[in-house]
Backbone atoms as SQL, in Angstrom:
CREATE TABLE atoms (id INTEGER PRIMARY KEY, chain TEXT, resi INTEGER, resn TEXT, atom TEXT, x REAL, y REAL, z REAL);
INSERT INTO atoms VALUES
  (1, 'A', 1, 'UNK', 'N', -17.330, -10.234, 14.707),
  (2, 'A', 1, 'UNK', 'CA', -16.194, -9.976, 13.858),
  (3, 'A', 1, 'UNK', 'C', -15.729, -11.251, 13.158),
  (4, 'A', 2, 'UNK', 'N', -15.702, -12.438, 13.969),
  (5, 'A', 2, 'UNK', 'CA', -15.592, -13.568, 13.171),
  (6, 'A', 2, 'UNK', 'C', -16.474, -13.920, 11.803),
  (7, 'A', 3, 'UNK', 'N', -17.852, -13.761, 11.959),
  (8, 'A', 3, 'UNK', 'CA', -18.404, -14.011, 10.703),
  (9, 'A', 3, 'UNK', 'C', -17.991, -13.085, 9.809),
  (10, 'A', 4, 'UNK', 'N', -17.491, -11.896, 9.995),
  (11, 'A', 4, 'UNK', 'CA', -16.993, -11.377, 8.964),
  (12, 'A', 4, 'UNK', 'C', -16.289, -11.622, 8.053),
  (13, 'A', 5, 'UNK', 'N', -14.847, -12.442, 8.401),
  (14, 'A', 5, 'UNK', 'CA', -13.815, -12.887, 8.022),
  (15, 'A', 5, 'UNK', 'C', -14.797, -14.433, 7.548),
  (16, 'A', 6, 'UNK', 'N', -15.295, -15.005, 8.210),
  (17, 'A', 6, 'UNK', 'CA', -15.390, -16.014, 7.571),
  (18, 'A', 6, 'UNK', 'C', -16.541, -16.082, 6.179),
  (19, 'A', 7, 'UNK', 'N', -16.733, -14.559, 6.013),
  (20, 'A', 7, 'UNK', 'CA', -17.770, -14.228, 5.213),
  (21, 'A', 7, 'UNK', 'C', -16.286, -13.859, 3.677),
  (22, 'A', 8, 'UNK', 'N', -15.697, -13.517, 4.064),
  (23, 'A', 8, 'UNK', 'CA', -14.454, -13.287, 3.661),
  (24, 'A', 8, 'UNK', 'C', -13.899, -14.515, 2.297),
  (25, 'A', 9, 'UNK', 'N', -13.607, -15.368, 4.027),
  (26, 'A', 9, 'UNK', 'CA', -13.037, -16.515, 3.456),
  (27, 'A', 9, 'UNK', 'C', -14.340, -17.774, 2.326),
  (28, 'A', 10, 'UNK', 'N', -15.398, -17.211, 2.588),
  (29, 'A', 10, 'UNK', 'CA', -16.640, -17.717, 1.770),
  (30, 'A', 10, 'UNK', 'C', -16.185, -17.775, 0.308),
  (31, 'A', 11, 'UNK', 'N', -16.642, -16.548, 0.355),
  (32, 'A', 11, 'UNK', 'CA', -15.961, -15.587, -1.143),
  (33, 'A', 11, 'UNK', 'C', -15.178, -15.811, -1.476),
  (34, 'A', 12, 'UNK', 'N', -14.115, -15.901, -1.188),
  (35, 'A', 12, 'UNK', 'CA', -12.784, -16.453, -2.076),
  (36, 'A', 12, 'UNK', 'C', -12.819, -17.979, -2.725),
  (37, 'A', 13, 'UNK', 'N', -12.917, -18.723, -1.278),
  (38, 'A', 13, 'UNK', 'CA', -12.887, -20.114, -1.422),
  (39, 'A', 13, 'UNK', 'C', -14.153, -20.738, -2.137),
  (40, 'A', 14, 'UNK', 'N', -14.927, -20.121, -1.579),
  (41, 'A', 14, 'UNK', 'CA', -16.276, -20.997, -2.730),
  (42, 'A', 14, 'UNK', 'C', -16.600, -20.445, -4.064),
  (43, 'A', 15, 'UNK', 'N', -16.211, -19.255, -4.433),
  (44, 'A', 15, 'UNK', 'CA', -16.775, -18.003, -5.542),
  (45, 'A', 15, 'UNK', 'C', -15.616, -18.127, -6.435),
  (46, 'A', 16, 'UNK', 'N', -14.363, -17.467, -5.674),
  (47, 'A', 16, 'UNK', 'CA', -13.751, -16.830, -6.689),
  (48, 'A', 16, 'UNK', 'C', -12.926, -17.581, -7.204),
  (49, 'A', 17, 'UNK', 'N', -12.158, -18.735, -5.895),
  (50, 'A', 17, 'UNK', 'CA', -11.353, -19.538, -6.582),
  (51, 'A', 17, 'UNK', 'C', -11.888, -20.589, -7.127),
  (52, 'A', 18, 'UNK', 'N', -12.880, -21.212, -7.774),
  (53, 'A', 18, 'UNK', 'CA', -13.452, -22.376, -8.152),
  (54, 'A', 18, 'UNK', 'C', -13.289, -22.211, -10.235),
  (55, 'A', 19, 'UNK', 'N', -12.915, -21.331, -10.109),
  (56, 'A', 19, 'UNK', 'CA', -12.157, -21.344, -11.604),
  (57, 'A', 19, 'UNK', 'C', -10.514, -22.026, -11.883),
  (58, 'A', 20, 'UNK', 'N', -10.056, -21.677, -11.060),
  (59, 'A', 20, 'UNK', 'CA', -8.927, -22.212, -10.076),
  (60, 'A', 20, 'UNK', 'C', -8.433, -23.956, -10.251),
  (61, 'A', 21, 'UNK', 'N', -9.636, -24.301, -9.174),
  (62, 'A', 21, 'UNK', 'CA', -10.130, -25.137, -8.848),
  (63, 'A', 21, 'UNK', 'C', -10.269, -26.205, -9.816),
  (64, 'A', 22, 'UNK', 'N', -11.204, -25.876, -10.756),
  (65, 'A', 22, 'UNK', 'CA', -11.434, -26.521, -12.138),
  (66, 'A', 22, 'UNK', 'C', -9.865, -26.809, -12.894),
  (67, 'A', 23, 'UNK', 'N', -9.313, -25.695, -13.206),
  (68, 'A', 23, 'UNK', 'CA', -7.926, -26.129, -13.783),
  (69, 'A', 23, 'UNK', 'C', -6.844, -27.018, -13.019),
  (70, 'A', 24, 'UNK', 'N', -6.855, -26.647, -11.818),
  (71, 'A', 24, 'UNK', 'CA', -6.308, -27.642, -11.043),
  (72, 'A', 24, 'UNK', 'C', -6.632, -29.237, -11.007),
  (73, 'A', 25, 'UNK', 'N', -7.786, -29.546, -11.501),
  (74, 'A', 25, 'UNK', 'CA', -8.362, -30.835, -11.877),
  (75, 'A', 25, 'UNK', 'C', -8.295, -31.253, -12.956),
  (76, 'A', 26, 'UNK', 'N', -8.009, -30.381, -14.103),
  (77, 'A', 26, 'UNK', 'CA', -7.856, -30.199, -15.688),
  (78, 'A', 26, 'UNK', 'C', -6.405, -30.856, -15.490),
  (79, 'A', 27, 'UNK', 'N', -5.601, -30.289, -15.009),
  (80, 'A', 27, 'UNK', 'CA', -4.495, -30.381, -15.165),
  (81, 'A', 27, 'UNK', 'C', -4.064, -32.021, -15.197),
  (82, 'A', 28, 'UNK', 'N', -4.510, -32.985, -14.426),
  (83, 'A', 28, 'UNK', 'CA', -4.239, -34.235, -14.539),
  (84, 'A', 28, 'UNK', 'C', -5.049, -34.958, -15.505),
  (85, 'A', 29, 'UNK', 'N', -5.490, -34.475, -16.624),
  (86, 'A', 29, 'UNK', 'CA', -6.084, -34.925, -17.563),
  (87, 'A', 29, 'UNK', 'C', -5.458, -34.700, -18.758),
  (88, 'A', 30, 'UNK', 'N', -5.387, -33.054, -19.138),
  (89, 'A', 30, 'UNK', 'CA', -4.499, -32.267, -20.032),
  (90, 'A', 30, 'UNK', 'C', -4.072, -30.991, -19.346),
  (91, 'A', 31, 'UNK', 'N', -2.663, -31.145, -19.546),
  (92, 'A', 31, 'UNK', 'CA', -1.832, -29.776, -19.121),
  (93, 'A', 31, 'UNK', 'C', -1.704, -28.957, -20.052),
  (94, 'A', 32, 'UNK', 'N', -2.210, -28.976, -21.483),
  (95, 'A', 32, 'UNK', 'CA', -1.846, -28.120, -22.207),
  (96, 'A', 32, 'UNK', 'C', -3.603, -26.599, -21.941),
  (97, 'A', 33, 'UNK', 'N', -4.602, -27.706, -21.667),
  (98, 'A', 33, 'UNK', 'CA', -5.920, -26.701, -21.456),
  (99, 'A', 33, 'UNK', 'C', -5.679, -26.046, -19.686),
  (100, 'A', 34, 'UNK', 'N', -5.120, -26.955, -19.248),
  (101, 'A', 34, 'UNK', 'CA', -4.567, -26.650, -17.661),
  (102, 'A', 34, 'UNK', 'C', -3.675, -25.162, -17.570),
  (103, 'A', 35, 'UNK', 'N', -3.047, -24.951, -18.310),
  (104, 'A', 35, 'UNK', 'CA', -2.157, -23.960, -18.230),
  (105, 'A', 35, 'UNK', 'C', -2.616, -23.238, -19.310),
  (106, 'A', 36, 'UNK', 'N', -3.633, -22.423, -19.865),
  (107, 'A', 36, 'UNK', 'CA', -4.215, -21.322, -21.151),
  (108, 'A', 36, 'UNK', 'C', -4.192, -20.417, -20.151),
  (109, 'A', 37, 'UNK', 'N', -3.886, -19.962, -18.940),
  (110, 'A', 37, 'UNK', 'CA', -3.757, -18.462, -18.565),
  (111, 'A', 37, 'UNK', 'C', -2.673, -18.346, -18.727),
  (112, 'A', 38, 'UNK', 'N', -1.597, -19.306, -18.572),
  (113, 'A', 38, 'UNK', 'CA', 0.054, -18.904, -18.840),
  (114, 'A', 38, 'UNK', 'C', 0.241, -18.444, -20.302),
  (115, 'A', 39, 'UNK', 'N', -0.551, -19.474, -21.052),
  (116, 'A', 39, 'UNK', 'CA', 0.097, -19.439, -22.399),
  (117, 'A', 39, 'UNK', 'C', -0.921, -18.183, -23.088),
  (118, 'A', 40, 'UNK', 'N', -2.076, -17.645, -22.531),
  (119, 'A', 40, 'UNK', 'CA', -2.313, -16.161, -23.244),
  (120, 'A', 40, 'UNK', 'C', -1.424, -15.172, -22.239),
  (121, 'A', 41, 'UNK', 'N', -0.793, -15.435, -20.863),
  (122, 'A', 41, 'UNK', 'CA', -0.260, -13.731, -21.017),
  (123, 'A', 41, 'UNK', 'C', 0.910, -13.771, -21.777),
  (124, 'A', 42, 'UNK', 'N', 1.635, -15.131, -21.419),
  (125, 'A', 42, 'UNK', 'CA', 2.863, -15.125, -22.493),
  (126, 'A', 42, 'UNK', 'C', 2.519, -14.832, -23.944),
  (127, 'A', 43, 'UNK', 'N', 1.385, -14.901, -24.732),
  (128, 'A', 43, 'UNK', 'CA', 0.971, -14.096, -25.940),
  (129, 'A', 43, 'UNK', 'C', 1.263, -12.780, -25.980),
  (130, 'A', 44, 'UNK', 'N', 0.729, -12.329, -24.826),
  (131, 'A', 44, 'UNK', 'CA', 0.197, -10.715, -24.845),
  (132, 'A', 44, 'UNK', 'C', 1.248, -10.506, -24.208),
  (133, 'A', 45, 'UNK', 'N', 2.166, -10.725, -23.621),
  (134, 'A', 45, 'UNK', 'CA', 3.567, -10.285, -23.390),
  (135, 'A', 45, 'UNK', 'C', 4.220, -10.180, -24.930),
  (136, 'A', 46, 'UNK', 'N', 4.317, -11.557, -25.235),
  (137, 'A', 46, 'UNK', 'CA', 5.162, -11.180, -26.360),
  (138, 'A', 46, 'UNK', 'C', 4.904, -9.993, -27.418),
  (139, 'A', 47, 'UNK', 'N', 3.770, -9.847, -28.120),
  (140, 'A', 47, 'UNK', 'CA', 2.543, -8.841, -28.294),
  (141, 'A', 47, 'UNK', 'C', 2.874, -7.421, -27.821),
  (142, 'A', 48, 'UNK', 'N', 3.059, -7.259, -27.101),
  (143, 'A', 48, 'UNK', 'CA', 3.582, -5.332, -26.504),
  (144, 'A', 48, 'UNK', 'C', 4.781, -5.420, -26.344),
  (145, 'A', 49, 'UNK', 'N', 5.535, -6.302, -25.771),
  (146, 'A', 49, 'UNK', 'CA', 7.204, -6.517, -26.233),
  (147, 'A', 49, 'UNK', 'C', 7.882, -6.036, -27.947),
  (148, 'A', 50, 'UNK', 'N', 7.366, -6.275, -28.822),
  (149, 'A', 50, 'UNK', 'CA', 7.075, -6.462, -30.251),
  (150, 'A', 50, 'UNK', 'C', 6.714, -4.921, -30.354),
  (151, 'A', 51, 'UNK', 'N', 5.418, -4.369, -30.034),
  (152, 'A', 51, 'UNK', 'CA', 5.258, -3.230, -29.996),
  (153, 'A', 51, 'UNK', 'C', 5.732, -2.256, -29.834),
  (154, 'A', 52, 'UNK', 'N', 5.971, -2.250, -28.352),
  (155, 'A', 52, 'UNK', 'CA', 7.374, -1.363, -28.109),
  (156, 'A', 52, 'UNK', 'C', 8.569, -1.326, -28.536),
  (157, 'A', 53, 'UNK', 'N', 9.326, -2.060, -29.165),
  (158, 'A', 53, 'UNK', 'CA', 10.443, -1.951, -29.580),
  (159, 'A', 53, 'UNK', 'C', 10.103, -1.546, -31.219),
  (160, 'A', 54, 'UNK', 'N', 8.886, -1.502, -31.392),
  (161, 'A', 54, 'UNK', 'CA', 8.946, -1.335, -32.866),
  (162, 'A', 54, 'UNK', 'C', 8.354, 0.579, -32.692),
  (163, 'A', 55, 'UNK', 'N', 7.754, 1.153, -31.592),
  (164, 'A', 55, 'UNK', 'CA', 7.438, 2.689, -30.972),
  (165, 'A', 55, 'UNK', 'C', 8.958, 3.303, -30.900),
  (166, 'A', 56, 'UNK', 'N', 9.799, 2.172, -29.993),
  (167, 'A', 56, 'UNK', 'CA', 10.891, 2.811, -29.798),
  (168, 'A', 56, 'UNK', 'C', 12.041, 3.177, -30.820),
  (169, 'A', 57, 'UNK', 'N', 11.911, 2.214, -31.776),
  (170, 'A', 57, 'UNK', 'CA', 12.776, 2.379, -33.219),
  (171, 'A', 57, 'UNK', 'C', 12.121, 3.361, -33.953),
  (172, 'A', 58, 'UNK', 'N', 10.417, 3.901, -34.164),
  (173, 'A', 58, 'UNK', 'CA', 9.914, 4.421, -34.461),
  (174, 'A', 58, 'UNK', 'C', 10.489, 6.423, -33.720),
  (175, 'A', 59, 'UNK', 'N', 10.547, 5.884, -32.684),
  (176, 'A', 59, 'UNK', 'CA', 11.213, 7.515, -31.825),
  (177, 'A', 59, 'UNK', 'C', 12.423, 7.754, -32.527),
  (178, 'A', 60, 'UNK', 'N', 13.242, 6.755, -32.544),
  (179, 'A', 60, 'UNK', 'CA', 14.688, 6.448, -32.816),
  (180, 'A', 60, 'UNK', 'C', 14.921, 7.148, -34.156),
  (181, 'A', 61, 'UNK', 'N', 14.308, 6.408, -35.303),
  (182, 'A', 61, 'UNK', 'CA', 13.975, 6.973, -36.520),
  (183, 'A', 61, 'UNK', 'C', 13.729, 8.200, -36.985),
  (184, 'A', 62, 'UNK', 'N', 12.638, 9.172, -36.007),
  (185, 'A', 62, 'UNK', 'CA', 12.264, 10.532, -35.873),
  (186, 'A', 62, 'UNK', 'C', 13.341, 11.609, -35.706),
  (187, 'A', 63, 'UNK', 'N', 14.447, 10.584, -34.734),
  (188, 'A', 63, 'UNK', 'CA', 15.367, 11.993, -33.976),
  (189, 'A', 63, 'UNK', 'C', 14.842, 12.049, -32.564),
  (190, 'A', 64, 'UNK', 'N', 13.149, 12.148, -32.227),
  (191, 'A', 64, 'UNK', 'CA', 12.772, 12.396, -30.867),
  (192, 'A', 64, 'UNK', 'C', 12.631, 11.811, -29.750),
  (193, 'A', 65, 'UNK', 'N', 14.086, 10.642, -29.800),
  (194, 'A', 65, 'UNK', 'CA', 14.986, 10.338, -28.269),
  (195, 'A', 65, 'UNK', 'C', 16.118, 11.230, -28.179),
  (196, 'A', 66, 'UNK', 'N', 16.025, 11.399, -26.699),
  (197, 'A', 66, 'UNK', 'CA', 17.387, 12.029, -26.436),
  (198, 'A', 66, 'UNK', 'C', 18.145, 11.413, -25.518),
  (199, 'A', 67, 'UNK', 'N', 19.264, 11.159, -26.626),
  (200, 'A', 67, 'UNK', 'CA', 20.338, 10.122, -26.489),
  (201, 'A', 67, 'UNK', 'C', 21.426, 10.468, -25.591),
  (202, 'A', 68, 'UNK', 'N', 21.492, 12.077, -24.897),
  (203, 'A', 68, 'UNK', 'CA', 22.661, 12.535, -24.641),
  (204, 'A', 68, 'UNK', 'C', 22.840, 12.372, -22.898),
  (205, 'A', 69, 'UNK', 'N', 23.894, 11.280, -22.343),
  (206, 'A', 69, 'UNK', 'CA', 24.088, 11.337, -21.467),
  (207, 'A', 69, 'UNK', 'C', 23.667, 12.428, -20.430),
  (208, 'A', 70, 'UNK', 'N', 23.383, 13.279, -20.096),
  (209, 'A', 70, 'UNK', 'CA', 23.158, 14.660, -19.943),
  (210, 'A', 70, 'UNK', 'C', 21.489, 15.019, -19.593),
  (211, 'A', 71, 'UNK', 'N', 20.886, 14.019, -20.175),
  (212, 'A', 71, 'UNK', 'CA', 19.448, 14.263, -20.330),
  (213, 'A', 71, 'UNK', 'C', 18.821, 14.243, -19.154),
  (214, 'A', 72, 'UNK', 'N', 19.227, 13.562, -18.446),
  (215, 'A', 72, 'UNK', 'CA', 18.435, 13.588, -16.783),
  (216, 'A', 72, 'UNK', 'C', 19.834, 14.308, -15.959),
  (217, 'A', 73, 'UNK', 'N', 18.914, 14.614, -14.756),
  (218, 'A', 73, 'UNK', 'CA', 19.854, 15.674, -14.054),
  (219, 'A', 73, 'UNK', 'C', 20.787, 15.225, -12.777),
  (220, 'A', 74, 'UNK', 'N', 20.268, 13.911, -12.831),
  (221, 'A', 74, 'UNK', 'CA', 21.036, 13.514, -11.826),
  (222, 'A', 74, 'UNK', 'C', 22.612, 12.148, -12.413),
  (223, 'A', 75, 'UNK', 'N', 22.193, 12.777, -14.130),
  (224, 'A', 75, 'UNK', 'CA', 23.650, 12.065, -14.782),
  (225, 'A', 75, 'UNK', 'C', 24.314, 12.467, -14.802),
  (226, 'A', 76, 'UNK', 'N', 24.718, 13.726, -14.784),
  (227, 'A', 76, 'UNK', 'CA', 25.626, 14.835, -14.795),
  (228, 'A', 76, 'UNK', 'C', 27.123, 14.637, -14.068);
């Protein structure tokens, strides 16, 4: 059962995190290439943030929100 886990801990530590790894070493060189996973989800956050509010003005626009206190059943 032990080699299992340490078959486990293989995989992570030698495989998966060594992408990781690399940026973590990046980072004391340049922090701006060190941190490109932050700065694309913060893209793609901002990106469907933008979206949605432009779907939801789009509903808004239609008529087909319903605005009326009343609408769910446990507002009542």
């Amino acid at each position: 059962m032990r080699a299992f886990f340490e078959a486990i801990q293989s995989l992570f530590v030698d495989f998966l995190f060594k992408p990781l790894d690399l940026l973590r070493h990046l980072e004391l060189s340049n922090w701006w290439l060190a941190n490109i996973v932050s700065w694309t989800l913060i893209v793609v956050c901002c990106y469907y943030i933008v979206y949605w509010c432009q779907e939801l003005k789009k509903h808004q626009l239609n008529n087909e929100e319903n605005q009326d206190t009343t609408a769910h059943s446990f507002l009542k």
